[in-house]
N, C-alpha and C positions, 0 to 999 in steps of 0.2 A: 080576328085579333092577331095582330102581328106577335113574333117573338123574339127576343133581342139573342142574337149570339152570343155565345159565354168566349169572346176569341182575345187572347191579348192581344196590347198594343204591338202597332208593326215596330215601334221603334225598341221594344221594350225586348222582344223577340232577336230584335237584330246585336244589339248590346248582351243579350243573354249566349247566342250561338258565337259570337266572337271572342267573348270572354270564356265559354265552353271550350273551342276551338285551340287558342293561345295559351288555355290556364292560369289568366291572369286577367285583372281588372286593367292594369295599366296598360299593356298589349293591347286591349281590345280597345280602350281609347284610342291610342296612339292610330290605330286604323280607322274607326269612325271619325276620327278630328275633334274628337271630345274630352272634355276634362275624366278623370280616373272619377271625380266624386259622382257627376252626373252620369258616365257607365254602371255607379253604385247604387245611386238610387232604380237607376231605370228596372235594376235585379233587384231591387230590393220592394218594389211596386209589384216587380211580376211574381215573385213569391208570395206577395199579399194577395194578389188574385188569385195564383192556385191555391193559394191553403199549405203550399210544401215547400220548405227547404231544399233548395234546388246546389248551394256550395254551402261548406265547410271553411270561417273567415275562424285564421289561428294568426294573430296578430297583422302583419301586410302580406299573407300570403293565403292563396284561395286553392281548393278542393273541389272537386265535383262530388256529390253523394251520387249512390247509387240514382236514384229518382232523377236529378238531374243527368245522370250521363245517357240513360235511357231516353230522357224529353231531347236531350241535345240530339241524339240522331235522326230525331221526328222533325224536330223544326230546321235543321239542317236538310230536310231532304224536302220536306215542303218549300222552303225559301229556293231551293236549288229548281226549284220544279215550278214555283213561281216566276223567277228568272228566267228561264227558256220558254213559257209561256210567252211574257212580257216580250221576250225579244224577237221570238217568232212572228207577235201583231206588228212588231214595230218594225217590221222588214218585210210587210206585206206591200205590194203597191196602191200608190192614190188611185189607179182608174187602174182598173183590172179586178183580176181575181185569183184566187189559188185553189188549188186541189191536193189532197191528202193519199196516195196509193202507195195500196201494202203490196210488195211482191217476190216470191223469192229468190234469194241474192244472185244464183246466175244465171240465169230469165234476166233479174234486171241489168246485170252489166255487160250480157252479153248478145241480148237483144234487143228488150226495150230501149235503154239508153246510146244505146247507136242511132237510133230511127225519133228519136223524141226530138231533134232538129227539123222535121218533115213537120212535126205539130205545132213547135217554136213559131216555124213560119208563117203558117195557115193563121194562130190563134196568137199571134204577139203576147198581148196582154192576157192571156192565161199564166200562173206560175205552177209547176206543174213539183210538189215537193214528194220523194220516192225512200219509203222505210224496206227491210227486210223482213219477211215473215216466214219463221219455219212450219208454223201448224197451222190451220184454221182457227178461227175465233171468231168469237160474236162481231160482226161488223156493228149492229147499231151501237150506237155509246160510244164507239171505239176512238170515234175522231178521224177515222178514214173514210174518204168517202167512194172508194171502190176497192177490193185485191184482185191480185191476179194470182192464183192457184191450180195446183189440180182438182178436181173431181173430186168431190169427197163427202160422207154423207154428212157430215158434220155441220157442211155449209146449210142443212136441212131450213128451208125457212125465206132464202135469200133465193137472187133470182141469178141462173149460170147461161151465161154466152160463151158455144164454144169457141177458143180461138184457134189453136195449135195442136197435132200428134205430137207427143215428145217421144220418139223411136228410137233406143240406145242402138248404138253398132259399135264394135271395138279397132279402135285406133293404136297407132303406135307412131314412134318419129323413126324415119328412113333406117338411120341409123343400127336404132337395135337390130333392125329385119338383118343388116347387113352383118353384124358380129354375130346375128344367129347362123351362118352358113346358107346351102341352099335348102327354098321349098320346106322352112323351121313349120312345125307345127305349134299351134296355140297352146299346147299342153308343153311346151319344150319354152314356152318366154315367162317371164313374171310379168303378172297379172296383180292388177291395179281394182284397191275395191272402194263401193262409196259406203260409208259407215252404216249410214240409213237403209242400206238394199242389199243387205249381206247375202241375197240369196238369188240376185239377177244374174252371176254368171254362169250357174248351175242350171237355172230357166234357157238361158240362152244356149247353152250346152247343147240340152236335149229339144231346142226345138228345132236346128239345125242341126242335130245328128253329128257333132263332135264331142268326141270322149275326153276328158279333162280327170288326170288323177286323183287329184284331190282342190276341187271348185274354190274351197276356203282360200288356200293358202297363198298370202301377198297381202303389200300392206295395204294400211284403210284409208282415207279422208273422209271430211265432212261434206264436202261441195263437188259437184262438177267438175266448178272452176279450178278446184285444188287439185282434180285428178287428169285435167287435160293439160295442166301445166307437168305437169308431174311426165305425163306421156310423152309432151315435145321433147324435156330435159333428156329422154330416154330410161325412164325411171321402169318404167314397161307397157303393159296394154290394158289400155282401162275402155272402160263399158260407158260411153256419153254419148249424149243427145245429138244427132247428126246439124239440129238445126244450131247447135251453137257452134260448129266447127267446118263451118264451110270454108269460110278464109282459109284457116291451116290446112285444110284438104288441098284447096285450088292453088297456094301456093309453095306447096309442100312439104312441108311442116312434120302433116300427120300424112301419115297415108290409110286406108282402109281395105286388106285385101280378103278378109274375110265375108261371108254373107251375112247379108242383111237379113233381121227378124223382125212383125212385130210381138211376138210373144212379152217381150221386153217392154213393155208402152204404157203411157200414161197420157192422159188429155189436159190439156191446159184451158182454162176458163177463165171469161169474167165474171168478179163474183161483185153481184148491186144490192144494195140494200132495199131497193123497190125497182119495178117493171120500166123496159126501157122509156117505155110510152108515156109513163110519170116523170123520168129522169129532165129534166132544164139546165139551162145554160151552159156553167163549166163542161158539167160530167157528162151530161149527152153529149157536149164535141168533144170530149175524150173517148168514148165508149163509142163512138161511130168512127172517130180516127182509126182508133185499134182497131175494131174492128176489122177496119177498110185494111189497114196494115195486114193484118193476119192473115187475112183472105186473098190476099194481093190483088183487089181491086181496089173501086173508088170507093168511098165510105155508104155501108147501105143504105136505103131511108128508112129514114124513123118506123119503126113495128117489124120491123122485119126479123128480127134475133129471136129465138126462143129459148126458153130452159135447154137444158144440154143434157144429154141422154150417155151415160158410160158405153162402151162400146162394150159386145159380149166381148168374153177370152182378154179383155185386157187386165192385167195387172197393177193393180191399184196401193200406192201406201200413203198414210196420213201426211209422210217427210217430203221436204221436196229441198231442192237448190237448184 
């Protein structure tokens, strides 16, 4: 036995959030191309279906009640949410397909989306659409159809290929080294930190056997990306990922004269909602691309990835950029 949904009408909703919206019946015509009486009824139908007085009518001029300013931020965020829905199918291609990948944001624009032209070519007709993800989250449900992440136990459930070491080393632009005088020690520059790892330059300290006065202090960002921009300006020396800053090494930008650690590490993954071997079409020539990318070979065959195994001694956080 079917059940009928208790959902007002779409037009009734639309006349109601605009009128919401403007504070007026008239306004909210003048935008739908509707008469003010017909905006009146349409609110005045939808009142009757909920059972509640959604405005306050004090001669030609209208009020929201409480009940209705609460409904207006509901149906405002559904209809907005409906909208991008809608327009997302509607910009999908006739012959092809798309794919949904969560990843985070400088992972993706500082190495994925450099290299995603190598997969453009191979897969024309793939569209390949790319969100930001700071934590881990349930992948089924989610509408994505792979992430790329670190390691993490969270992802409990899901299946990890590894891809990537992310091995911090501390950078800096020519410059500062040069108004530090000669042979500046690390403890002698400001020091650049990432909000999420407040305690990697202290790690990095004592795994290389230099002394740092006090590890904290210097300022923070959110991202990578914020702290190696930060580093070229000459803002000071920040703790990132060597694979994001090759360019500004090899063209000098940043330089690196400190040692390298991996105390500092994290593993980067694909994270599937089922085994490669089950994976079809799109997402298996995505997840073999990368792959192939990450490995700096040709794309593996099919079965060959396995779950991904944390490396002992590596240091692991939920955060990533």
């Amino acid at each position: 036995m079917s059940i009928r949904r208790k959902i007002p009408s779409h037009s009734a909703l639309l006349a109601f959030e605009a009128a919401a919206r403007h504070g007026s019946f008239a306004r909210a015509a003048d935008e739908l191309a509707r008469t003010e009486g017909a905006v009146s009824r349409q609110i005045g139908r939808l009142e009757a279906f909920l059972g509640v007085v959604l405005f306050e009518r004090v001669g030609n001029r209208v009020r929201l009640l409480p009940n209705g300013t609460r409904y207006a931020v509901q149906v405002r965020e559904i209809l907005d949410r409906l909208e991008r829905d809608s327009l997302y199918l509607m910009g999908q291609p006739v012959e092809g397909a798309s794919l949904d990948i969560a990843a985070t944001p400088t992972f993706a624009t500082r190495w994925l989306i450099p290299r995603l032209k190598h997969f453009q070519d191979r897969y024309p007709n793939i569209t390949v659409h790319i969100a930001q993800c700071m934590e881990p989250f349930l992948l089924a449900g989610s509408g994505f159809d792979a992430a790329i992440h670190f390691e993490h136990p969270a992802w409990a459930g899901m299946h990890l290929h590894p891809l990537l070491e992310e091995v911090l080393i501390p950078v800096c632009s020519p410059s500062l080294l040069a108004q530090a005088g000669a042979n500046p020690s690390l403890d002698d520059l400001p020091r650049l930190h990432r909000r999420q790892n407040p305690d990697a330059w202290q790690t990095y300290a004592q795994a290389v056997g230099i002394a740092l006065t006090n590890s904290a202090i210097g300022a923070r960002y959110d991202l990578h990306g914020m702290l190696i921009e930060a580093a070229i300006a000459g803002l000071g020396v920040a703790l990132v990922p060597r694979l994001y800053v090759g360019a500004e090494l090899e063209d000098g930008r940043l330089v690196a004269p400190w040692p390298e650690d991996t105390a500092v590490s994290k593993n980067f993954c694909l994270v599937l909602p089922e085994p490669m071997a089950l994976s079809q079409g799109p997402i298996r020539a995505f997840a073999e691309w990368l792959l192939g990318e990450a490995h700096g070979s040709e794309a593996p065959a099919p079965g060959t990835c396995s779950r991904g195994g944390g490396r002992p001694g590596v240091i692991a956080t939920p955060h990533s950029a």
